[in-house]
Jmol script that loads the backbone (N, CA, C; Angstrom):
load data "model"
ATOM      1  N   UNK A   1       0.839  -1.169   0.000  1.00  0.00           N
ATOM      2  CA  UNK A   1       0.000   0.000   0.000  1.00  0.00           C
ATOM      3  C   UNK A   1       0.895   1.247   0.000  1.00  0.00           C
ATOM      4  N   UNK A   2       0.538   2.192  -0.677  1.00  0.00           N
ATOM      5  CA  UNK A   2       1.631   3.314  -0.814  1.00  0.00           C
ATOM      6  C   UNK A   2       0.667   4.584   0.191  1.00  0.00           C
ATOM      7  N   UNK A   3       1.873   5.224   0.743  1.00  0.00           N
ATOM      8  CA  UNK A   3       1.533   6.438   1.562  1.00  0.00           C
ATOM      9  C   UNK A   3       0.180   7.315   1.357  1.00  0.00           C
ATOM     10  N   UNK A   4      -0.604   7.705   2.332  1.00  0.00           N
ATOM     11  CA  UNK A   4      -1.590   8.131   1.918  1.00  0.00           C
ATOM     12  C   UNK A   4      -0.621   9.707   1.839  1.00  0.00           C
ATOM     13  N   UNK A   5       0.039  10.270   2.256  1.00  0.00           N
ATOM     14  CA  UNK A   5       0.685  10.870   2.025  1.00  0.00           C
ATOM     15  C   UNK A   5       1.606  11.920   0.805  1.00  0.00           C
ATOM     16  N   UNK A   6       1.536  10.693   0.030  1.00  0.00           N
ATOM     17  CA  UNK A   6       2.824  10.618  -1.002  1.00  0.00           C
ATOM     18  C   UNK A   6       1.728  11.358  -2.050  1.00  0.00           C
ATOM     19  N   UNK A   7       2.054  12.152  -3.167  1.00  0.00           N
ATOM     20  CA  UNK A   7       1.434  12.536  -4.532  1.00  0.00           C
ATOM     21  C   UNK A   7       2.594  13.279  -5.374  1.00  0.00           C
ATOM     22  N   UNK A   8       2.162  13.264  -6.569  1.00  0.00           N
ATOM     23  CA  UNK A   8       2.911  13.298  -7.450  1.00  0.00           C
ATOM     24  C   UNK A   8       2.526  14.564  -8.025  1.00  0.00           C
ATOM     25  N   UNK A   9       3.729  15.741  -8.349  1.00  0.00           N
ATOM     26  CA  UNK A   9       3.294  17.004  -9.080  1.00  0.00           C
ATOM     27  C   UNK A   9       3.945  16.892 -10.320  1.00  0.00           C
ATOM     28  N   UNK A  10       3.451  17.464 -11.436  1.00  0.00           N
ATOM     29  CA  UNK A  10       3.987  18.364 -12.445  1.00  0.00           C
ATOM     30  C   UNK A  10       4.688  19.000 -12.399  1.00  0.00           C
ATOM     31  N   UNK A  11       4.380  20.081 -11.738  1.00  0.00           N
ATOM     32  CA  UNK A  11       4.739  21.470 -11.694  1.00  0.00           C
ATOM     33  C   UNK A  11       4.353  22.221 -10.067  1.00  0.00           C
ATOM     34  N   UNK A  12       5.331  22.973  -9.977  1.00  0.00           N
ATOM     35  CA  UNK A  12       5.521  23.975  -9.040  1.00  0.00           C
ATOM     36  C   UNK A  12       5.820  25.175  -9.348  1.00  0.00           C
ATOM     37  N   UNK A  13       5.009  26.206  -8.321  1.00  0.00           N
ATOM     38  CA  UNK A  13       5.318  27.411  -8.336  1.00  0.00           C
ATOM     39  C   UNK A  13       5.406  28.127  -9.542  1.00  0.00           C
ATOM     40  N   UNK A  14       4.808  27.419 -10.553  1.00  0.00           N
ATOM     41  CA  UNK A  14       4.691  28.269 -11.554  1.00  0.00           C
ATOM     42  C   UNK A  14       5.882  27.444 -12.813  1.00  0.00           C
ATOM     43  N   UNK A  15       6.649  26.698 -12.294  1.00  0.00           N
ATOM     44  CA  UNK A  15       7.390  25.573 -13.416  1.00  0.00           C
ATOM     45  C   UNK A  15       7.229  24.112 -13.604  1.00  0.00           C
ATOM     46  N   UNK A  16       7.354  23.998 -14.395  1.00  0.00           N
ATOM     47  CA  UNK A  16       6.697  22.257 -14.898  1.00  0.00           C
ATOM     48  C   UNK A  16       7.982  21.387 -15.458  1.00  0.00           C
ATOM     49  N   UNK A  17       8.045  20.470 -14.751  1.00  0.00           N
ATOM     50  CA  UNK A  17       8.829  19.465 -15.053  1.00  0.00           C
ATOM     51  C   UNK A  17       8.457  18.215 -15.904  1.00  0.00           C
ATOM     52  N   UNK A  18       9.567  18.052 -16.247  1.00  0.00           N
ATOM     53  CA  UNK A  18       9.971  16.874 -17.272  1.00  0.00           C
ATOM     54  C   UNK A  18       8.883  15.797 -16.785  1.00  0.00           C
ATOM     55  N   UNK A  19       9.228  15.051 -15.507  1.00  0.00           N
ATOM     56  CA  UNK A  19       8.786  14.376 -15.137  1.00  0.00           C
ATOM     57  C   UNK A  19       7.594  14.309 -13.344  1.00  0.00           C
ATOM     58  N   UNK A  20       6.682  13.765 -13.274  1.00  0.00           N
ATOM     59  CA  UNK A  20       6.573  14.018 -11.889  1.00  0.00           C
ATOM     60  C   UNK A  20       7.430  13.937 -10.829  1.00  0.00           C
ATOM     61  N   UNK A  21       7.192  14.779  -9.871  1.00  0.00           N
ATOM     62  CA  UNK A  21       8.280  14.434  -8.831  1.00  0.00           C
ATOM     63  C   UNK A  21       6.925  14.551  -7.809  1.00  0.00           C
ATOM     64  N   UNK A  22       7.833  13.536  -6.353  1.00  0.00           N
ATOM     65  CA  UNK A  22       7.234  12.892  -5.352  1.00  0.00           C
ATOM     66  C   UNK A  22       7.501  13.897  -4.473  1.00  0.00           C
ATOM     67  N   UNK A  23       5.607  14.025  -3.903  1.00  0.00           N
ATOM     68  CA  UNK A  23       5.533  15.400  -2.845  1.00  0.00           C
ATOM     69  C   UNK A  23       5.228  14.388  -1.263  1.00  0.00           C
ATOM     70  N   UNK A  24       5.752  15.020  -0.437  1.00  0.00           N
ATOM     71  CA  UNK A  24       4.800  14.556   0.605  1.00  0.00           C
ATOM     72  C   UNK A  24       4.113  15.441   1.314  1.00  0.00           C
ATOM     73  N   UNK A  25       2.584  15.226   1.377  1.00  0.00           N
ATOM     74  CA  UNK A  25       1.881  16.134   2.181  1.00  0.00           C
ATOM     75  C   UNK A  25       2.114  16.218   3.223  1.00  0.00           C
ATOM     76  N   UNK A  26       2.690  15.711   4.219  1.00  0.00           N
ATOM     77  CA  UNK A  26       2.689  15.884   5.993  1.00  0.00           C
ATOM     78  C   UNK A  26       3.846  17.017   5.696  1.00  0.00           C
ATOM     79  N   UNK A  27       4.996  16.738   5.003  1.00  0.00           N
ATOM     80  CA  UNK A  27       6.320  17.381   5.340  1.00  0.00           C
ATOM     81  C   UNK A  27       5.942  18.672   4.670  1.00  0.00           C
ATOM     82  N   UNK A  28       4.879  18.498   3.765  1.00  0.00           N
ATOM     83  CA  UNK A  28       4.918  19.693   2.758  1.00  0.00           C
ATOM     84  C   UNK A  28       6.179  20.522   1.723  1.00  0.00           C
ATOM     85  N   UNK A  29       6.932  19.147   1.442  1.00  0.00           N
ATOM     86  CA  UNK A  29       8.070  19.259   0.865  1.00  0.00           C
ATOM     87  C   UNK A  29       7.940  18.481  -0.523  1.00  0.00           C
ATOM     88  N   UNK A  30       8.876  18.475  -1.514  1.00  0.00           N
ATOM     89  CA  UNK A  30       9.137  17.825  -2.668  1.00  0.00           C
ATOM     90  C   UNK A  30       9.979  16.464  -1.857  1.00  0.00           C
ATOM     91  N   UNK A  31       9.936  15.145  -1.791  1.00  0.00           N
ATOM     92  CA  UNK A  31      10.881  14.594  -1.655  1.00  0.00           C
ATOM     93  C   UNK A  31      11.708  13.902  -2.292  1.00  0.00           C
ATOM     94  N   UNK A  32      13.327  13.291  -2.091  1.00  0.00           N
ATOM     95  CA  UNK A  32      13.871  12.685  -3.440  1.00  0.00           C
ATOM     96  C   UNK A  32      13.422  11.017  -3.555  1.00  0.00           C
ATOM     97  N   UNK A  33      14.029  10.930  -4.662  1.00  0.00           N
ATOM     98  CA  UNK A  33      12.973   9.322  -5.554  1.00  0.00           C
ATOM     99  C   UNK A  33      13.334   8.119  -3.891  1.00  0.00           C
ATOM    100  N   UNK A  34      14.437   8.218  -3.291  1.00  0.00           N
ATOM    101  CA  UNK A  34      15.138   7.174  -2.569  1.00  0.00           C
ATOM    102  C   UNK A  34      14.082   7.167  -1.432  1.00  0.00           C
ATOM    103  N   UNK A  35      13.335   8.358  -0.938  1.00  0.00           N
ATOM    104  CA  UNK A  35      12.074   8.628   0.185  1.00  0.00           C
ATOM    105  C   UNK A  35      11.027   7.758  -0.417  1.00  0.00           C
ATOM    106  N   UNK A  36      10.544   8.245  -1.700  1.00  0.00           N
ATOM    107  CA  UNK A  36       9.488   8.049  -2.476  1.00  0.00           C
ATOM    108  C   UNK A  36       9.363   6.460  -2.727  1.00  0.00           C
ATOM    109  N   UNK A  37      10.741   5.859  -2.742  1.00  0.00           N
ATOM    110  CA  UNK A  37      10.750   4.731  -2.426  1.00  0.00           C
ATOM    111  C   UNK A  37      10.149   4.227  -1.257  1.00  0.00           C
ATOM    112  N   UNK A  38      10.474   4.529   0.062  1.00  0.00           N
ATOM    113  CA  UNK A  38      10.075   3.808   1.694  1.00  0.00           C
ATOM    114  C   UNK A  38       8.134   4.259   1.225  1.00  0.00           C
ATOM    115  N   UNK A  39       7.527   5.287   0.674  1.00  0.00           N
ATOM    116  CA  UNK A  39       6.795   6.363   0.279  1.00  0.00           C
ATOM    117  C   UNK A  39       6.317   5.026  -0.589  1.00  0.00           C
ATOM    118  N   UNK A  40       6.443   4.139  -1.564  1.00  0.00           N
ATOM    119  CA  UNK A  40       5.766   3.574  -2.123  1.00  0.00           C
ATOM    120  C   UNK A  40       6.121   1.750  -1.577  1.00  0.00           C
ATOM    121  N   UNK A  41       6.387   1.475  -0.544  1.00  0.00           N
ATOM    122  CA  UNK A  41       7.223   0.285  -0.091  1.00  0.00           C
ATOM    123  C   UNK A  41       7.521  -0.665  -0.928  1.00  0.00           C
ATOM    124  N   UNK A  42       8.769   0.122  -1.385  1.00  0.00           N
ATOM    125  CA  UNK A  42       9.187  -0.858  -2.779  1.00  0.00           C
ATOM    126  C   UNK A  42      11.058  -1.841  -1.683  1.00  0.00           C
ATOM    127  N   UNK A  43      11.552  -2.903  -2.539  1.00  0.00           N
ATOM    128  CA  UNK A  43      12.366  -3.109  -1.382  1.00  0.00           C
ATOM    129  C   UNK A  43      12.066  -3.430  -0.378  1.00  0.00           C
ATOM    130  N   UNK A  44      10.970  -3.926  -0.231  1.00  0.00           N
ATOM    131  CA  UNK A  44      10.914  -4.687   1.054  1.00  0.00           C
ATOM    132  C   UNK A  44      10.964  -3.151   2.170  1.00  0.00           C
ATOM    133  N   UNK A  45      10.490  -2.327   2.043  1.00  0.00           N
ATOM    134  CA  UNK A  45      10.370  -0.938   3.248  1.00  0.00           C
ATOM    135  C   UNK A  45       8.803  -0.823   3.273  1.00  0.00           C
ATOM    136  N   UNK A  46       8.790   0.044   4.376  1.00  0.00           N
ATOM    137  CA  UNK A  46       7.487  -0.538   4.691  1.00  0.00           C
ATOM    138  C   UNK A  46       7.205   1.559   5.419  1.00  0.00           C
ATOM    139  N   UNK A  47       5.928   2.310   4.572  1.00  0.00           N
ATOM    140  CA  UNK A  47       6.439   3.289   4.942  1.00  0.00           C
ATOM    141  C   UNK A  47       5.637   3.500   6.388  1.00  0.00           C
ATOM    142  N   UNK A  48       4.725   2.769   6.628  1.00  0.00           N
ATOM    143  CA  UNK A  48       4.607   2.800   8.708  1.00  0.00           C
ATOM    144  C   UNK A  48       5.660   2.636  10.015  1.00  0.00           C
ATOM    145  N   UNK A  49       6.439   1.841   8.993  1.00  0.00           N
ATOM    146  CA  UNK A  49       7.836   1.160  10.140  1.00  0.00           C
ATOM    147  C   UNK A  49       9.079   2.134   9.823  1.00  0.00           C
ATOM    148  N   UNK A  50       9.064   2.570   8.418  1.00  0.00           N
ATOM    149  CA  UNK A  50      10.471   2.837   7.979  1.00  0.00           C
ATOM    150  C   UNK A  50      10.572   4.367   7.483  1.00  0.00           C
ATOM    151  N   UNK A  51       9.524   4.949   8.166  1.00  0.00           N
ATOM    152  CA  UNK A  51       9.465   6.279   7.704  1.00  0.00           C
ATOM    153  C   UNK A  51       9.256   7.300   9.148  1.00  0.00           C
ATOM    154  N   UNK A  52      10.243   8.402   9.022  1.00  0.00           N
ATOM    155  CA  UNK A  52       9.564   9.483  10.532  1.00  0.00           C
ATOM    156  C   UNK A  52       8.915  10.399  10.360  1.00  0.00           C
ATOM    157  N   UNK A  53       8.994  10.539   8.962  1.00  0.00           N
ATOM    158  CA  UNK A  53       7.779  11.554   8.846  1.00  0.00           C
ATOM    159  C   UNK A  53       6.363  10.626   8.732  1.00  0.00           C
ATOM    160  N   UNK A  54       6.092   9.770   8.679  1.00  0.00           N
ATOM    161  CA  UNK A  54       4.749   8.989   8.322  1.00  0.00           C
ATOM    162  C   UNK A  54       4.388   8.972   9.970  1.00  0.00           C
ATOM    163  N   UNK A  55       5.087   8.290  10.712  1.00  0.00           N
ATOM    164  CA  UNK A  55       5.069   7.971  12.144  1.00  0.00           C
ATOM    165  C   UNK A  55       4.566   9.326  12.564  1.00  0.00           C
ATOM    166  N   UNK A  56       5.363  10.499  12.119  1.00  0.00           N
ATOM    167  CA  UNK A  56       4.945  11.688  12.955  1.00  0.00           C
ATOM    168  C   UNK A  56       3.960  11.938  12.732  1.00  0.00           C
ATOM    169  N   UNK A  57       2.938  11.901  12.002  1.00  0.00           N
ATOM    170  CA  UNK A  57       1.739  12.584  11.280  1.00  0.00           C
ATOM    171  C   UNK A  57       0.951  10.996  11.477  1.00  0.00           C
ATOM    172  N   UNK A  58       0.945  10.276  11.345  1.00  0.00           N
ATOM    173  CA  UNK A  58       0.133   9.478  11.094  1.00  0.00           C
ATOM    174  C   UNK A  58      -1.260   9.041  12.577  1.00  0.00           C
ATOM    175  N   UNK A  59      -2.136   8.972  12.318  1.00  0.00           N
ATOM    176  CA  UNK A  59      -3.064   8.933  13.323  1.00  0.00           C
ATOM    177  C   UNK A  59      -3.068   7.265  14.089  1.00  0.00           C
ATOM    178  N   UNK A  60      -2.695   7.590  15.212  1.00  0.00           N
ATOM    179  CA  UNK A  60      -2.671   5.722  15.930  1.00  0.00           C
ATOM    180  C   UNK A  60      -3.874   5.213  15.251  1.00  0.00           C
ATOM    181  N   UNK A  61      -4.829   5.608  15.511  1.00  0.00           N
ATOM    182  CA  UNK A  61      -6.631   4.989  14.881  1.00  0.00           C
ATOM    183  C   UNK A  61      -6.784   4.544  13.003  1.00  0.00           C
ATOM    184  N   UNK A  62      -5.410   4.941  13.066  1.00  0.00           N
ATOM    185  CA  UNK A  62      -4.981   4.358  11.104  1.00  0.00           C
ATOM    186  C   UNK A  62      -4.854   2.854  11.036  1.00  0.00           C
ATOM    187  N   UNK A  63      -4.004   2.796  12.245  1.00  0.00           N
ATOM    188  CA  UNK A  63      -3.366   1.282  12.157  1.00  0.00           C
ATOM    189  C   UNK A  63      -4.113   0.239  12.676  1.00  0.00           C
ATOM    190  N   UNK A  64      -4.265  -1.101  11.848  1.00  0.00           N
ATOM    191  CA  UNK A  64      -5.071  -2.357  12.434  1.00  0.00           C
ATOM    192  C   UNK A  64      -3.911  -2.707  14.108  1.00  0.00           C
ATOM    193  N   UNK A  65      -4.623  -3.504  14.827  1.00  0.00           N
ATOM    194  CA  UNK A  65      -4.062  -4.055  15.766  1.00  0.00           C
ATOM    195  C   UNK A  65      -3.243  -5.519  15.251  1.00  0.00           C
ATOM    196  N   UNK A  66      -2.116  -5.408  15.971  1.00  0.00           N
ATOM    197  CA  UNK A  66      -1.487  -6.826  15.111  1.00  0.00           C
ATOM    198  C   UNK A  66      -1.404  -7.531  16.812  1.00  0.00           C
ATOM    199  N   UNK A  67      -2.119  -7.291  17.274  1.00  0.00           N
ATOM    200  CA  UNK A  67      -2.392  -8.401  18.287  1.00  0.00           C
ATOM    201  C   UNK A  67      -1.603  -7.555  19.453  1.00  0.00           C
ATOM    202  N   UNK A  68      -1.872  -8.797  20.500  1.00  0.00           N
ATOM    203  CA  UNK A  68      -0.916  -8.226  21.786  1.00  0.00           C
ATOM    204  C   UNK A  68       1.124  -8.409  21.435  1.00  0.00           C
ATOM    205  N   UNK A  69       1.270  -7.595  21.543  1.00  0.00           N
ATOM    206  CA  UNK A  69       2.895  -7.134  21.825  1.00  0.00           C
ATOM    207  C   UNK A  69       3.998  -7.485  22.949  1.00  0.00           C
ATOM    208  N   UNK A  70       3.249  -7.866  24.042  1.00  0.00           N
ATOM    209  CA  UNK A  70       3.766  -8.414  25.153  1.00  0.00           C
ATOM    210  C   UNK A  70       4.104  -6.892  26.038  1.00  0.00           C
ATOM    211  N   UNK A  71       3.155  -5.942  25.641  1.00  0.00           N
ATOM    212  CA  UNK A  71       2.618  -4.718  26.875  1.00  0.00           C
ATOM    213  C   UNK A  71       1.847  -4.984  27.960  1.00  0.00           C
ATOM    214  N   UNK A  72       1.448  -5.122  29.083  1.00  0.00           N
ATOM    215  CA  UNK A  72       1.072  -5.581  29.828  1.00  0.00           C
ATOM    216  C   UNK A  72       0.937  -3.687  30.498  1.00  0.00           C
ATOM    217  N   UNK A  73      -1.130  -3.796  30.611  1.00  0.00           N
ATOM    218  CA  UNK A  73      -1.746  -2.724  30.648  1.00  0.00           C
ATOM    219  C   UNK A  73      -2.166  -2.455  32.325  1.00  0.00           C
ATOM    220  N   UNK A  74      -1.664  -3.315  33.056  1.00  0.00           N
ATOM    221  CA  UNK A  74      -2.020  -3.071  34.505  1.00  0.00           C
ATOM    222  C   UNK A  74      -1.166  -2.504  34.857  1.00  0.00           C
TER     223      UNK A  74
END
end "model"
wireframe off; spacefill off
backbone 0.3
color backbone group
């Protein structure tokens, strides 16, 4: 599953490129292809685990439960 995050522009600010380049909305930045990678979990990356900008922005209530963790809530 790729970043809900991640989108792809044309153009900025008034110039248009060759090709799309990879934006991320949380950072509100352009990022480079090697991000856009963890950004599309290509390689075996995974962008919930392997990303700090996803982690930072991302809402706990996004993620399924993968069971108990061995936290102990008492």
């Amino acid at each position: 599953m790729t970043c809900p995050y991640l989108s792809y522009h044309e153009s900025a600010d008034g110039a248009s490129f060759d090709e799309a380049r990879a934006y991320c909305e949380a950072a509100e930045r352009f990022v480079q292809p090697m991000r856009a990678d963890i950004c599309n979990d290509r390689f075996e990356l995974d962008h919930e685990t392997d990303c700090e900008i996803y982690a930072e922005h991302a809402d706990p209530g996004d993620h399924e439960s993968d069971g108990d963790h061995g936290e102990d809530d008492s």
